[in-house]
C-alpha positions as CSV (number, residue, x, y, z in Angstrom):
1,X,95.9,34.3,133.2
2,X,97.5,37.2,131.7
3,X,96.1,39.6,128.9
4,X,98.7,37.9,126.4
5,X,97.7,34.4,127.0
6,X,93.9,35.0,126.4
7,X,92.5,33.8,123.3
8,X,91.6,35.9,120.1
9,X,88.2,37.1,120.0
10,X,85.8,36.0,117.4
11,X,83.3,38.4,115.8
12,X,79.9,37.3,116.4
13,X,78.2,39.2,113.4
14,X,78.9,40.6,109.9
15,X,77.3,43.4,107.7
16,X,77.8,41.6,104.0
17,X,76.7,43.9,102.1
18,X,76.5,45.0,99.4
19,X,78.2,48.0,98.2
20,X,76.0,51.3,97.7
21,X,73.7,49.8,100.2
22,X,73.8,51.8,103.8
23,X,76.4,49.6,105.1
24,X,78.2,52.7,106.3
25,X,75.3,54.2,108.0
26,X,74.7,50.8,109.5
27,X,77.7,50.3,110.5
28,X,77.8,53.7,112.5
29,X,74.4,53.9,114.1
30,X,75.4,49.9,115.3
31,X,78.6,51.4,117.1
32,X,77.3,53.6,119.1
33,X,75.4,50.8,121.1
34,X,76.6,49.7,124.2
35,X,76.4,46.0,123.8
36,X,78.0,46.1,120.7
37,X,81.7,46.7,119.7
38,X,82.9,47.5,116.1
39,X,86.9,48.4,115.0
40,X,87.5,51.5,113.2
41,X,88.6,49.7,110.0
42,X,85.2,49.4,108.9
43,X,86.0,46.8,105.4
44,X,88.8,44.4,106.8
45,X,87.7,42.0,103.8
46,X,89.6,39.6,104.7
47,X,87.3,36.9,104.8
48,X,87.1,37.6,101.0
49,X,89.5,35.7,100.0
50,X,88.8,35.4,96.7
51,X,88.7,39.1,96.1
52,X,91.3,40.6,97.2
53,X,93.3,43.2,96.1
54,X,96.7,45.5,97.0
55,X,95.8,48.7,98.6
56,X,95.6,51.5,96.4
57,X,97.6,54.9,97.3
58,X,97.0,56.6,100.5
59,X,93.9,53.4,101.6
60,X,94.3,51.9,105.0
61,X,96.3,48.8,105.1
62,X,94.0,45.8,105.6
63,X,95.2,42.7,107.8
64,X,97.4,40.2,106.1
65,X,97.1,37.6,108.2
66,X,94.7,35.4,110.4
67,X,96.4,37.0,113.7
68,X,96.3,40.5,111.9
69,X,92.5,40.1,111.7
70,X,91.8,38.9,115.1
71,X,93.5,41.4,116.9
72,X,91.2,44.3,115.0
73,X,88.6,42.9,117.9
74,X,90.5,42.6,121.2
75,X,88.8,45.5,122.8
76,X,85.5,43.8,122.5
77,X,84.3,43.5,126.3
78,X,83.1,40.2,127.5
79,X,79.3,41.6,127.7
80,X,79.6,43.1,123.8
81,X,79.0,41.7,120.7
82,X,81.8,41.8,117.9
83,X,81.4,42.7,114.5
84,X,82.6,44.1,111.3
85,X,81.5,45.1,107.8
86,X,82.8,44.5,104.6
87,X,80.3,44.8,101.5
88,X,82.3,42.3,99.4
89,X,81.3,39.4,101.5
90,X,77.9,39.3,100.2
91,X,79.4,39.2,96.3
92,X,82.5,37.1,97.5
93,X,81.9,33.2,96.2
94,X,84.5,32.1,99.4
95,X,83.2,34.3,102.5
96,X,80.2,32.4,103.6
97,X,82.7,28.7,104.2
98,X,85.3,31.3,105.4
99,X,83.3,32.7,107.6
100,X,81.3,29.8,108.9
101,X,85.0,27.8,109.2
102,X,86.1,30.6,112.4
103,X,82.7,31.1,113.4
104,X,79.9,28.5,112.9
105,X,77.1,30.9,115.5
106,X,77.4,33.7,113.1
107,X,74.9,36.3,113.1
108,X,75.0,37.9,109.1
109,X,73.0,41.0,107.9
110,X,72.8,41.3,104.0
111,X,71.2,44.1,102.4
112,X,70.1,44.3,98.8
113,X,68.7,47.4,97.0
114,X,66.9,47.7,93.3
115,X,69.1,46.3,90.1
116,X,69.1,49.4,88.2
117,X,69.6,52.0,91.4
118,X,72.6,49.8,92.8
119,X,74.0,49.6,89.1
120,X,74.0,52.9,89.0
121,X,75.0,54.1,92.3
122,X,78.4,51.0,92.0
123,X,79.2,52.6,88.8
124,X,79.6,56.4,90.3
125,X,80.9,54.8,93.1
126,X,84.0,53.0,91.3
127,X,84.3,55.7,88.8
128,X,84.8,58.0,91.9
129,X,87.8,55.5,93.4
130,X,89.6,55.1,89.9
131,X,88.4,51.7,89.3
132,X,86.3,52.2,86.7
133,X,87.4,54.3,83.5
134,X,84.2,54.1,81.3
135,X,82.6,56.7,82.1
136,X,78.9,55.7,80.4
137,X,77.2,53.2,82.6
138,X,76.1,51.0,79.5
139,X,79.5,51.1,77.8
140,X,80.8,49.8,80.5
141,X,78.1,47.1,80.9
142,X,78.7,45.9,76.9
143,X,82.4,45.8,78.1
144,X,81.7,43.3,80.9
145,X,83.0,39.9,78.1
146,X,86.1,41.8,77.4
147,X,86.8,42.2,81.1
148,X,85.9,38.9,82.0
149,X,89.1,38.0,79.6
150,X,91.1,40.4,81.0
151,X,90.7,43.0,78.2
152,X,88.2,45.7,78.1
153,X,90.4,49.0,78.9
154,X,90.9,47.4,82.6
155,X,94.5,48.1,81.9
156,X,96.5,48.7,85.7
157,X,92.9,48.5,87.7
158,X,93.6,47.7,90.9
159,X,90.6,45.8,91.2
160,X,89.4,44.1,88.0
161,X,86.8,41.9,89.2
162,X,84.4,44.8,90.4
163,X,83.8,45.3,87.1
164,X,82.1,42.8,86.3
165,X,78.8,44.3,87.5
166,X,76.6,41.3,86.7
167,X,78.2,39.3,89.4
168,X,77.2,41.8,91.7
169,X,73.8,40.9,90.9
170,X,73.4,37.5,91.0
171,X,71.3,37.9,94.6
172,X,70.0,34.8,95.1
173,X,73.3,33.0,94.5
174,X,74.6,34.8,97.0
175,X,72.2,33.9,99.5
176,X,72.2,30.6,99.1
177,X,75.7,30.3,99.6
178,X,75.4,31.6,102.9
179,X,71.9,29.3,103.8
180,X,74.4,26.2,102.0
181,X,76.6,27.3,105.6
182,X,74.3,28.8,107.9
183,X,70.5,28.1,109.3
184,X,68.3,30.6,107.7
185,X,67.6,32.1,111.2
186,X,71.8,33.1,111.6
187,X,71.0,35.1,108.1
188,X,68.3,38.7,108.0
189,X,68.3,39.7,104.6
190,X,67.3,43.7,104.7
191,X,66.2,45.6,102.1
192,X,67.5,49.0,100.9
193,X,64.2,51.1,100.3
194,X,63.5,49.9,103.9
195,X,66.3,50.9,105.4
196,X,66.1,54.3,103.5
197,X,62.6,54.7,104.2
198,X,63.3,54.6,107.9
199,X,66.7,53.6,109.5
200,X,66.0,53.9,113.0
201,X,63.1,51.2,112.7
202,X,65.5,49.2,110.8
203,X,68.4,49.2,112.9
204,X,66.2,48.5,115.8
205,X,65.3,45.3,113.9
206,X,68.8,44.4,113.7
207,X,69.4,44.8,117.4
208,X,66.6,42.3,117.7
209,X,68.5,39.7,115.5
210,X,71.9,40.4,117.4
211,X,70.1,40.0,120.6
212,X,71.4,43.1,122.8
213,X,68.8,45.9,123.6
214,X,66.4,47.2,121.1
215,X,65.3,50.2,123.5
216,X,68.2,52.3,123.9
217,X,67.9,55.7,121.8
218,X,69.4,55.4,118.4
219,X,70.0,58.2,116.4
220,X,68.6,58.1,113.1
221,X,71.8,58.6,110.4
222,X,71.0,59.1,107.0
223,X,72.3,56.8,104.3
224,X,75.4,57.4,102.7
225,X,75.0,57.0,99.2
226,X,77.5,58.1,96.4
227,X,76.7,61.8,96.5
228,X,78.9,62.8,93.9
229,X,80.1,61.9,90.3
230,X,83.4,62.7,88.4
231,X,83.1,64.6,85.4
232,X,86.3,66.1,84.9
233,X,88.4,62.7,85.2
234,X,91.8,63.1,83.7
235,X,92.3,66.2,86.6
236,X,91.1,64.2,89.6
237,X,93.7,61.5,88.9
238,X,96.3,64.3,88.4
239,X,95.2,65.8,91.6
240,X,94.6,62.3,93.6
241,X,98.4,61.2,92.2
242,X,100.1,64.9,93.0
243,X,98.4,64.2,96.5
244,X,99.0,60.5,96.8
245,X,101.0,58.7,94.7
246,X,104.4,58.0,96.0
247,X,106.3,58.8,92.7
248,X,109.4,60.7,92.6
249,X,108.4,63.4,90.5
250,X,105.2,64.2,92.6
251,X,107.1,64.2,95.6
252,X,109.3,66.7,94.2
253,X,106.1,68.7,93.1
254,X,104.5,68.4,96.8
255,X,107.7,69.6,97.9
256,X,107.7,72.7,95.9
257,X,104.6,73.5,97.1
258,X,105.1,73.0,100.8
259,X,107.3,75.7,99.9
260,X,104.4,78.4,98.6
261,X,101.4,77.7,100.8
262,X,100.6,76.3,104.1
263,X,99.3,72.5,104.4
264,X,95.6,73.9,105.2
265,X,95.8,76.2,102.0
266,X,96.9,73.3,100.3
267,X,93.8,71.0,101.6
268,X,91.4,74.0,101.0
269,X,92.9,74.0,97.2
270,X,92.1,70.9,96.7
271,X,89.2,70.9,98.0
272,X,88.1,73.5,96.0
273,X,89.3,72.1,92.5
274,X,87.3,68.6,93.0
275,X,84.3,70.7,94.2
276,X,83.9,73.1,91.5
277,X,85.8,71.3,88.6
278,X,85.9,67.3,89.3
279,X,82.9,66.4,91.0
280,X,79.1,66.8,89.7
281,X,75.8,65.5,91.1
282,X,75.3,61.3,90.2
283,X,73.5,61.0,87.3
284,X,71.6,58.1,86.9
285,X,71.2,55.6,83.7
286,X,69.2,57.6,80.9
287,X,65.2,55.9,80.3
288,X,65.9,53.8,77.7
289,X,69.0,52.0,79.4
290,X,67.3,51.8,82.7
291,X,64.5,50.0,80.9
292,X,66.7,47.6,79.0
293,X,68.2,47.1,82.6
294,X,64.7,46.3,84.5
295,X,64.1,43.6,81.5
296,X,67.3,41.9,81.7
297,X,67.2,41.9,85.5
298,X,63.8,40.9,85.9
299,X,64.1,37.0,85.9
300,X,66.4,37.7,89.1
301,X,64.0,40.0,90.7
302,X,61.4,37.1,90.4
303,X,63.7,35.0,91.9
304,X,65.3,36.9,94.5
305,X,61.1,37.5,95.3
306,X,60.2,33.7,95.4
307,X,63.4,33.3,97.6
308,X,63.1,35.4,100.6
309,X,59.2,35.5,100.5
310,X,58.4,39.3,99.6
311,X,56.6,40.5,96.3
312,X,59.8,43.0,95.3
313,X,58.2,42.4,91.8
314,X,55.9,44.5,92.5
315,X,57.4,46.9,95.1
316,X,60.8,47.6,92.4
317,X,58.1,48.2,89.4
318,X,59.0,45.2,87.3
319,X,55.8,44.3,87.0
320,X,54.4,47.3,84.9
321,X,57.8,46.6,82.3
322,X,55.1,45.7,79.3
């Protein structure tokens, strides 16, 4: 049998998600195992049916296709397990029958971190990628009825639906989805603080659930978290579309400069303006939004606790709200 006529491999596990949540540093410290084999397009998403969106300038082109997808794992070896990671399959409300339609034996790790902390975190994180334009995390929560009617200053977003941050939230829904598909066991749900507290112990616990070796050295990595915030938004689109954007008058512009400064200078520039100008450390929702947060979540928190098992009631702080 040749190489061509060989069938499409399968992955055998996904990182759901969510956003905001370690997936990244997951995703790396599982790659570097021998038993297990990951592609370099980390979020494929296309499982997410429901959810996606074009590719916004200068992003990696995702697969289109069923093929396209399948043939991000062909250089899984027969001893190694295949996987991917894309956040949005945790929030997705089509992913878990997706998934469970190419793959029934699935292995799936979800991770979900504190209402308030991933609310904030999501909110720098899509104000960082031009998704979001509200700048003030609680004007952009009242927005969330506008948006959900298509109004609400979403204007040309690329990707309207992450703006709905609510949906994001709605954890056990999004388990249960995947338990409607899958036998509990096929399913580790992972919290964030753990995973924060001390990744190597976690990771080690996944390697348990994907059944390859647990005792091979792993590098502890830490989390990547949204590190940075933009303050200075109307220049980091002008810089992101003089860089990007395939328009004719900013190719003209990039042109002219070629002609000034070498492409290193030019990096270093830019480099320079988001560091100093654009960007500023996250800052977090103020005490009195945070709190209104924690109440409105709270019925969810008791849910999600009830669900999985595990007093996060108490560990998150909801139970000293008053």
């Amino acid at each position: 049998m040749t190489a061509s006529s060989e069938p499409p491999r399968i992955p055998d596990f996904f990182i759901l998600g969510h956003h905001k949540c370690g997936t990244t540093a997951l995703y790396a410290m599982l790659g570097r195992h021998p038993q297990i084999y990951l592609p370099r397009l980390k979020e494929p998403r296309f499982l997410a049916s429901d959810l996606r969106y074009p590719n916004p300038p200068g992003r990696t082109i995702v697969p289109e296709t069923l093929e396209e997808y399948l043939a991000l794992f062909d250089g899984a070896g027969p001893d190694q397990r295949a996987g991917e990671g894309s956040p949005m399959y945790l929030w997705s409300r089509e992913a878990a029958r997706n998934i469970a339609e190419i793959q029934p034996d699935a292995r799936m790790i979800a991770i979900l971190r504190e209402p308030v902390s991933f609310l904030g975190s999501l909110h720098n994180h899509l104000l960082l990628h031009h998704v979001e334009r509200e700048g003030d995390l609680g004007r952009a929560l009242a927005l969330e009825p506008a948006r959900r009617r298509g109004q609400g200053g979403i204007g040309d977003c690329y990707w309207p639906q992450a703006l709905l941050y609510s949906d994001h939230l709605e954890y056990v829904e999004q388990l249960r989805r995947y338990h409607a598909q899958f036998p509990k066991e096929q399913l580790l749900v992972l919290i964030y603080d753990d995973f924060r507290a001390d990744n190597e112990a976690t990771v080690r616990r996944v390697l348990r659930f994907l059944e390859v070796d647990d005792t091979v050295p792993v590098e502890a990595m830490e989390r990547m978290p949204t590190n940075t915030r933009v303050r200075a938004r109307r220049l980091d689109g002008a810089i992101r579309s003089l860089y990007a954007a395939d328009r004719p008058w900013s190719r003209v512009a990039r042109v002219s400069i070629s002609a000034l400064t070498t492409d290193n200078a030019r990096k270093q520039t830019s480099r320079m303006l988001r560091r100093r100008v654009v960007y500023a450390k996250p800052q977090g929702p103020s005490e009195k939004l945070a709190l209104e947060l924690r109440r409105r979540f709270k019925p969810e928190v008791e849910a999600l606790s009830g669900y999985i098992d595990r007093d996060l009631v108490a560990e998150w702080g909801y139970d000293k709200l008053g």
